[in-house]
C-alpha positions in Angstrom: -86.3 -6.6 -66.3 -83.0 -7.2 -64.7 -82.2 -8.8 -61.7 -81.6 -6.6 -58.6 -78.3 -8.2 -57.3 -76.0 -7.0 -54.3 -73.4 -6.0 -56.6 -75.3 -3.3 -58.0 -76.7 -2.1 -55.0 -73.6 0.5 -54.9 -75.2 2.7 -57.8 -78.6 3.0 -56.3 -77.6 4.0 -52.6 -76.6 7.0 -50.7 -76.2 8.8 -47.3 -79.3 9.8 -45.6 -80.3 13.5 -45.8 -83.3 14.9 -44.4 -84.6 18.1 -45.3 -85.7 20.6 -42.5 -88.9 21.9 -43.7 -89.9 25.3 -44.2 -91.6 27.8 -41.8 -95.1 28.1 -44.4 -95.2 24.3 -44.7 -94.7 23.7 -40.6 -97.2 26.7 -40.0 -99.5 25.4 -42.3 -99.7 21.7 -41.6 -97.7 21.2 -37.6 -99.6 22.0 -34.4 -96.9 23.3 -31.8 -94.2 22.9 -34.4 -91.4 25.2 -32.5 -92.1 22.4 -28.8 -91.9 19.4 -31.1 -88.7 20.9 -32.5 -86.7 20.6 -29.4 -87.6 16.7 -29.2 -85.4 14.9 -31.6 -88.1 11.8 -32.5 -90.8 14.7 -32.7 -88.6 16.8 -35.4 -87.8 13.5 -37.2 -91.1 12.1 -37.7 -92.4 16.1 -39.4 -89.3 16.2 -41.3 -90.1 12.7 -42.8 -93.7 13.3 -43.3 -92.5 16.7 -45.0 -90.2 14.5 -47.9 -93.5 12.6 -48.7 -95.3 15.3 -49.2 -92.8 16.3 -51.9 -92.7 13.3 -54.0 -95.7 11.3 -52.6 -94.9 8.6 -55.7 -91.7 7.7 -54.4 -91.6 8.8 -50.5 -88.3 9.1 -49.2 -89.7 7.3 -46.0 -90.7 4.2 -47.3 -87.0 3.5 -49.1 -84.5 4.4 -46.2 -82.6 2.5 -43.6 -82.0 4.6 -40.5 -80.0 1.3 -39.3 -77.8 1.9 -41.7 -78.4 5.9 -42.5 -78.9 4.9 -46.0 -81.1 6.4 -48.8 -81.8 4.2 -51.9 -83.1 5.1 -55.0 -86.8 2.7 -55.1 -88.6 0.4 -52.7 -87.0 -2.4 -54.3 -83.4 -1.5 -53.8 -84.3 -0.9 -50.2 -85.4 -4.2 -49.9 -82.7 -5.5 -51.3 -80.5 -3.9 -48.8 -82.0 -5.4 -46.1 -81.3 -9.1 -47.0 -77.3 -8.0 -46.8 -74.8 -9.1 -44.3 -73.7 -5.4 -43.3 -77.5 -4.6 -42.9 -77.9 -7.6 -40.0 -74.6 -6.6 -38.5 -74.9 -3.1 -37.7 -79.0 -4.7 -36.3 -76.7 -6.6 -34.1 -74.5 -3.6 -33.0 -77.4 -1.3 -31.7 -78.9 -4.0 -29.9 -75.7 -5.2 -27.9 -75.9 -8.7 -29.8 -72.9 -10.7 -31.4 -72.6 -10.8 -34.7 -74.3 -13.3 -37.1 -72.7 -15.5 -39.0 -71.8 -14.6 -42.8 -74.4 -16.5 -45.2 -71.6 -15.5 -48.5 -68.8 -17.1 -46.1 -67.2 -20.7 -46.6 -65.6 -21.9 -44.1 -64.0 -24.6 -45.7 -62.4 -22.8 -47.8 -61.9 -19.6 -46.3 -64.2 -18.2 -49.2 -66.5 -15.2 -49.7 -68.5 -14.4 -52.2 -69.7 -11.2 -53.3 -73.0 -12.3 -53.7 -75.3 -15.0 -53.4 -74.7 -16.6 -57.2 -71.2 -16.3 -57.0 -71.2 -18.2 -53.4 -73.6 -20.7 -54.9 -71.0 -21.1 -58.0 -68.1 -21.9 -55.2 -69.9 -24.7 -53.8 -70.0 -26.3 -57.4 -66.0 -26.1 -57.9 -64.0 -29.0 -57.2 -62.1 -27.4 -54.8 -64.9 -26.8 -51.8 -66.2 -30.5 -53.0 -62.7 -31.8 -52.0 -62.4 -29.5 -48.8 -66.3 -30.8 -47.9 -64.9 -34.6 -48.7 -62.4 -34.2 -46.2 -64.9 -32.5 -43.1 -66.5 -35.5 -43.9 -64.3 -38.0 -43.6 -65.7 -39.0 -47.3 -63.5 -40.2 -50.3 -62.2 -37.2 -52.3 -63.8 -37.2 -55.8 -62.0 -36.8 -58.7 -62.1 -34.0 -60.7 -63.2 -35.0 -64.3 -62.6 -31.6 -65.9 -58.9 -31.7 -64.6 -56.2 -32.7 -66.4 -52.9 -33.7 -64.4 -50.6 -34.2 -66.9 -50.8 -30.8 -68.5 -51.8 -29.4 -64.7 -54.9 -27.4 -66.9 -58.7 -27.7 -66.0 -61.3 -26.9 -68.3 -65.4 -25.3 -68.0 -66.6 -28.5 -68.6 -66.5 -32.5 -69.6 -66.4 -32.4 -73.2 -63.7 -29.4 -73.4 -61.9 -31.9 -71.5 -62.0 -34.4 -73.3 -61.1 -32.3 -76.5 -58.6 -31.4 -74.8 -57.3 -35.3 -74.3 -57.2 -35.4 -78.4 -54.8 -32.5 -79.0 -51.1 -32.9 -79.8 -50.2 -30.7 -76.9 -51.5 -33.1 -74.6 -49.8 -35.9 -76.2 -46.4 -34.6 -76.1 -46.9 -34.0 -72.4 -47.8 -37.7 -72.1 -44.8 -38.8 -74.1 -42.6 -36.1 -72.3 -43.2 -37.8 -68.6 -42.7 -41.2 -69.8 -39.1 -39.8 -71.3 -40.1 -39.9 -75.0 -41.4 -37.9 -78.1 -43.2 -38.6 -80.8 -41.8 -35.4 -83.0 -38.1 -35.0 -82.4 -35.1 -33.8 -84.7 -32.4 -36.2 -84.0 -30.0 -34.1 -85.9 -30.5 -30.6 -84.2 -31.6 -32.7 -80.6 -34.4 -30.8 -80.6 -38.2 -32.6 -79.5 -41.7 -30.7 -81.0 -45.6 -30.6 -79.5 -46.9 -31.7 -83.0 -46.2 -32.8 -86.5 -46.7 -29.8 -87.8 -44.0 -27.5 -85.8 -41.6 -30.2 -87.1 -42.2 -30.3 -90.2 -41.5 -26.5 -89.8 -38.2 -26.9 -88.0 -37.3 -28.9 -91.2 -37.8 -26.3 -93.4 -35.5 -23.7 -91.5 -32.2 -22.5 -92.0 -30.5 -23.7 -88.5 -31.7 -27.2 -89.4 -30.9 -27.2 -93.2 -27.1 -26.1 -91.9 -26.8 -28.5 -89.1 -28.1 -31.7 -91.9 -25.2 -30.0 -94.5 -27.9 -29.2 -96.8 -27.0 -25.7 -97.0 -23.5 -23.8 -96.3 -23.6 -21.9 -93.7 -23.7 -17.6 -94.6 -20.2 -15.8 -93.5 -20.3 -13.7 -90.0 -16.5 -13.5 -89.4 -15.0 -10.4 -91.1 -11.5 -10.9 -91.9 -10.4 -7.2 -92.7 -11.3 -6.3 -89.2 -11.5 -9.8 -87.7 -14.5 -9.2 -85.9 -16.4 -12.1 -85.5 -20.4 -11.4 -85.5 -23.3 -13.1 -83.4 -25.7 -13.3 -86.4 -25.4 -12.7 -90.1 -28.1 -10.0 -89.4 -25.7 -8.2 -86.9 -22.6 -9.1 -90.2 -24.1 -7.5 -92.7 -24.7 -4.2 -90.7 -20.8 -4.3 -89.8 -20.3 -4.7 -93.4 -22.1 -1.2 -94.3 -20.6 0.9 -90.8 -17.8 3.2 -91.5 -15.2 2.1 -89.8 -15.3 -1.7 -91.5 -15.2 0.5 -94.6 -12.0 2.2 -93.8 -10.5 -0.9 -93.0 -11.6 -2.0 -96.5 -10.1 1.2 -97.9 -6.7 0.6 -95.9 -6.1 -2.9 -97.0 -6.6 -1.5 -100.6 -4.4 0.8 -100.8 -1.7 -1.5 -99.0 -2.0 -3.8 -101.4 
């Protein structure tokens, strides 16, 4: 069965409604109902007994909060209501006292969870373990699943230390000591990995810049228009009007 957690306890609550009960049912089972009508504590006590007598396997009485003038669906959610923060502040409120102190609250780091596993996560996280070192006057500790040099941190040891192996991470080493292992000294241009340079090798731009191929035409001299790309060129070449240039010159000639 699943774990009854704050988060959830949304769903399985609602405002408190109670129902007045009828005249046969206060005839029937209330002594001087009209008198105990007029007295507020009176009329609430027979309109509660009334709801258990509806549904006597799941009285309404036994899973509501008039603290909080909730209604929750089982015993269980009710009780899980009453270990929450709001629950102990509005206690507080009717009886004139301050406040208690938030147990999902870090002050540290100005942190609060939503419920208790998520505060319990926050203690584990190298931030609060740095803020605690500090209120402590402690050494900080180092973070072991951080990596500086890419400014990354990972779920855990050995994804960091995968993480140390990869040619992205290398090339950010040899980047802040002002080098790279996988550069194109021709085109000026410096690579993560082998791979995406062996790549660069292959393409056009660097094949033109090494004079290994000519590079493709994207000035057109009949309407000496000079073109971005040879993509962009070859769409001037099929418009109209660098056609009736075409057609112009031709019959000049």
């Amino acid at each position: 069965m699943p774990c009854k957690t704050e988060s959830d306890l949304p769903e399985h609550q609602r405002e408190l409604v109670w129902v007045d009960p009828p005249i046969d049912y206060l005839q029937q089972h209330v002594t001087f109902w009209k008198q105990k009508k007029k007295i507020a504590d009176k009329w609430s006590e027979i309109k509660e007994l009334y709801t258990f007598h509806q549904n006597p396997n799941n009285p309404k009485a036994l899973r509501c909060c008039h603290t909080c003038n909730l209604e929750f669906d089982t015993v269980p959610w009710y009780m899980v209501h009453v270990d929450t923060y709001e629950h102990h502040v509005r206690r507080c409120n009717n009886a004139g006292l301050p406040p208690p102190q938030n147990p999902l609250h870090c002050k540290l780091c100005d942190f609060v969870g939503l419920n208790k596993a998520r505060f319990r996560a926050h203690t584990k996280t190298f931030t609060h373990c740095c803020n605690l070192a500090k209120s402590k006057g402690e050494k900080i500790p180092t973070n072991e699943k951080y990596c500086k040099v890419c400014d990354q941190e990972f779920s855990s040891i050995r994804a960091m230390q995968v993480h140390l192996k990869t040619d992205k991470h290398k090339h950010q080493v040899l980047l802040g000591e002002q080098k790279s292992a996988y550069n194109c000294t021709i085109c000026n241009l410096c690579f993560s990995s082998k791979q995406a340079l062996e790549v660069h090798f292959r393409g056009k731009k660097h094949k033109i810049q090494a004079g290994e191929e000519s590079a493709l035409p994207t000035y057109c001299q009949c309407c000496s228009a000079e073109c971005k790309t040879r993509k962009k060129y070859l769409r001037h070449c099929k418009g109209s009007k660098h056609k009736k240039n075409v057609q112009s010159a031709s019959a000049n000639s």
